[in-house]
N, C-alpha and C positions, 0 to 999 in steps of 0.2 A: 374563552380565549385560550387559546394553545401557548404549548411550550417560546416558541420560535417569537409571536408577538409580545408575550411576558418577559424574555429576555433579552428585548433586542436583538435576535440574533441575525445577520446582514448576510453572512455566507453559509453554508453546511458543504464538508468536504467528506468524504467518504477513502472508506479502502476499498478494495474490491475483492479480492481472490479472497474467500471467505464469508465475506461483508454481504456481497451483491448477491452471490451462487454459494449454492452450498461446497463445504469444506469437502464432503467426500468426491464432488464435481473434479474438484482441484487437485486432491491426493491421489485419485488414477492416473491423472495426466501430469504427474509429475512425477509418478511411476517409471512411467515412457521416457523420462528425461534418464533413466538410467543408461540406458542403451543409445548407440550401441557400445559405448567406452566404460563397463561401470568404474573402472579406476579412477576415471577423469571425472565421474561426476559425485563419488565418492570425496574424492579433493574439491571439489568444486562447493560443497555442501559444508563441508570444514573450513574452509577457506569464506563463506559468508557468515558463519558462525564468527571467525576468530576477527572479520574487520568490526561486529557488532564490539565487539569486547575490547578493539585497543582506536577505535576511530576516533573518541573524544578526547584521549590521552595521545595519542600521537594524529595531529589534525594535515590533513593534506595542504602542500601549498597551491596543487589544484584544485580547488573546488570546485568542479565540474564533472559532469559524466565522463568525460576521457580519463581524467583522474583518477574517479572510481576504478577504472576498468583496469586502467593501468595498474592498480594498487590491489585486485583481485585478480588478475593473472599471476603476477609474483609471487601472492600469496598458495595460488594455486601449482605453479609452476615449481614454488617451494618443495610441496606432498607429491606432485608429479615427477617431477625430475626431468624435467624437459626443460629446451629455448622458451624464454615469457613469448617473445612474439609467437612464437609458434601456440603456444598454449591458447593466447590471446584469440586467436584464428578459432581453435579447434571449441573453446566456449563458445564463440558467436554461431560457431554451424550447430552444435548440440546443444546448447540450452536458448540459445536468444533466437533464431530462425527457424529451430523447430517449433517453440511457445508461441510464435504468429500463425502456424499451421494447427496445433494442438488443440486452442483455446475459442476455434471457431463455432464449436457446439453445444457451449452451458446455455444452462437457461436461468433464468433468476427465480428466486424468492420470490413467493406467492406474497404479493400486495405493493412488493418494492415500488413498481413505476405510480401506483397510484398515490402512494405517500410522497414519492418523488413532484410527482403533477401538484398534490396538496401544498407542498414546499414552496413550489415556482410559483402559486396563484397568490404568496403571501411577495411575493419581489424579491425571494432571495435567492443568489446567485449559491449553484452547486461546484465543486470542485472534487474529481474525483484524484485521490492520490497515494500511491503502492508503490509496495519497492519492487514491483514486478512490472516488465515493458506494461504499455496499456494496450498496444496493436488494435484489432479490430472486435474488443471487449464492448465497450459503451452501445458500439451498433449491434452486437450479437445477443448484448440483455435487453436490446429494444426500448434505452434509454438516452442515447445519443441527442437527439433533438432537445432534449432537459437538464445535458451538460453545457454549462458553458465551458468550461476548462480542465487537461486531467493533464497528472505529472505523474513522474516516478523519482522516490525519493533519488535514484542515481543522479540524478541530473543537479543535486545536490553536492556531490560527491561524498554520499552519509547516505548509510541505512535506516530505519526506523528503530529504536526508538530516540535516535541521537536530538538533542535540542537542537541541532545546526538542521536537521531535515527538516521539524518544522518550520524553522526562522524562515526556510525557504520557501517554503507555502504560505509563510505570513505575507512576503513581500510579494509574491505572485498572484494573490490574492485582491493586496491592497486594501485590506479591512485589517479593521481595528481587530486585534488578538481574542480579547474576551468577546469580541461579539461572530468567532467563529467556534461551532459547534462540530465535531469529529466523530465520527462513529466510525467502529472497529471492529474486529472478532477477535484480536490478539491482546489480551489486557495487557501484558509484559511489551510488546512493541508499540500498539496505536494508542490504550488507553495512558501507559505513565507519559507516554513521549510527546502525546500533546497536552497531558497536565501539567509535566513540568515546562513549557513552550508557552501556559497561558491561555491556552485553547479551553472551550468546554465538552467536556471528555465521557463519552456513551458507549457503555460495552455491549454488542449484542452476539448474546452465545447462551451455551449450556451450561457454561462452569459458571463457579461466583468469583465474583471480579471484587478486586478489592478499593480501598479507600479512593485512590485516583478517578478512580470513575462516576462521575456522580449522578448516574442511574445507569441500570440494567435490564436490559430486554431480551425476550427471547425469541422475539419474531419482529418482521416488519410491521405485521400487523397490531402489536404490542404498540412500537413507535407511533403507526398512525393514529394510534387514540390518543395519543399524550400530545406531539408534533405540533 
């Protein structure tokens, strides 16, 4: 008997950029996000840095992705020195419409959809969930027909690791907290922010993850022997 029927577990939600495709996939093409403004995406990267650091302490009274967005232009618009509307515009053509163009050519992790396929034969429902747009990701890992459902923490108005992003995949979800299972690449964003959230919490990567995680892997193929 696997992990998933020994703990009850009813959803597995995932990250992706990292998680699903390798990290180096992801770090060329977020490269390209430098250009052609690198000012603006220099602010742009600081500016998702410092909402990590005062989201929880100063909470939106939108919580929504307009919210979000609104609240990451300003911040941008801050280091920029530009109109926020205008800024607001100039993020969507250079980071949020070029990453629908970008992202059309990773390929996943050798074993992912077959431990994915092992997951769905047991009845439980997948969730994929990043603080990056999801665009045409799921169809392009050749995992799409095995999602049921994927989010981006924006839509929260909270970045990863904040409690408020998970809470929002708890109710999107509709399963019970502990009987959802999270895996991640990013110990500091996906593995504390769904341990403190309740979630069961699985780091897969290189480095050593610490307490919050309560197992580490270093491959999918790692996961499918446990799963």
């Amino acid at each position: 008997m696997g992990f998933i029927a020994e703990a009850g577990i009813t959803t597995l939600s995932l990250d992706i950029d990292g998680t699903l495709y390798s990290r180096f996939q992801l770090n060329t093409r977020m490269i390209r996000s430098l250009f052609p403004n690198v000012r603006l995406a220099i602010a742009f990267n600081r500016a998702r840095k410092e909402v990590r650091r005062i989201q929880d302490e100063y909470p939106l009274d939108d919580e929504t992705r307009e919210g979000f967005l609104d609240r990451q232009a300003a911040l941008v618009a801050e280091r920029y020195k530009k109109d926020v509307g205008m800024v607001k515009e100039l993020i969507d053509t250079q980071f949020y419409q070029a990453w629908e163009r970008t992202f059309t050519t990773i390929t996943p992790f050798p074993h992912l959809r077959e431990t994915l396929e092992q997951v769905k034969s047991e009845g439980v429902r997948i969730i994929l969930f990043s603080d990056f747009p999801i665009a045409e990701k799921p169809t392009t890992l050749g995992i799409a027909d095995l999602v049921d459902d994927a989010f981006t923490s924006e839509e929260s108005g909270y970045l990863k690791p904040s409690v408020k992003a998970f809470e929002y995949l708890i109710g999107k979800s509709g399963a019970e907290r502990s009987k959802i299972l999270y895996i991640g690449d990013s110990y500091d964003k996906d593995c504390i922010g769904a341990a403190d959230a309740g979630l069961v919490s699985w780091y897969l990567g290189k480095k050593k993850a610490g307490p919050k995680a309560s197992r580490s892997f270093a491959s999918w193929s790692e996961i499918k022997a446990v799963i």
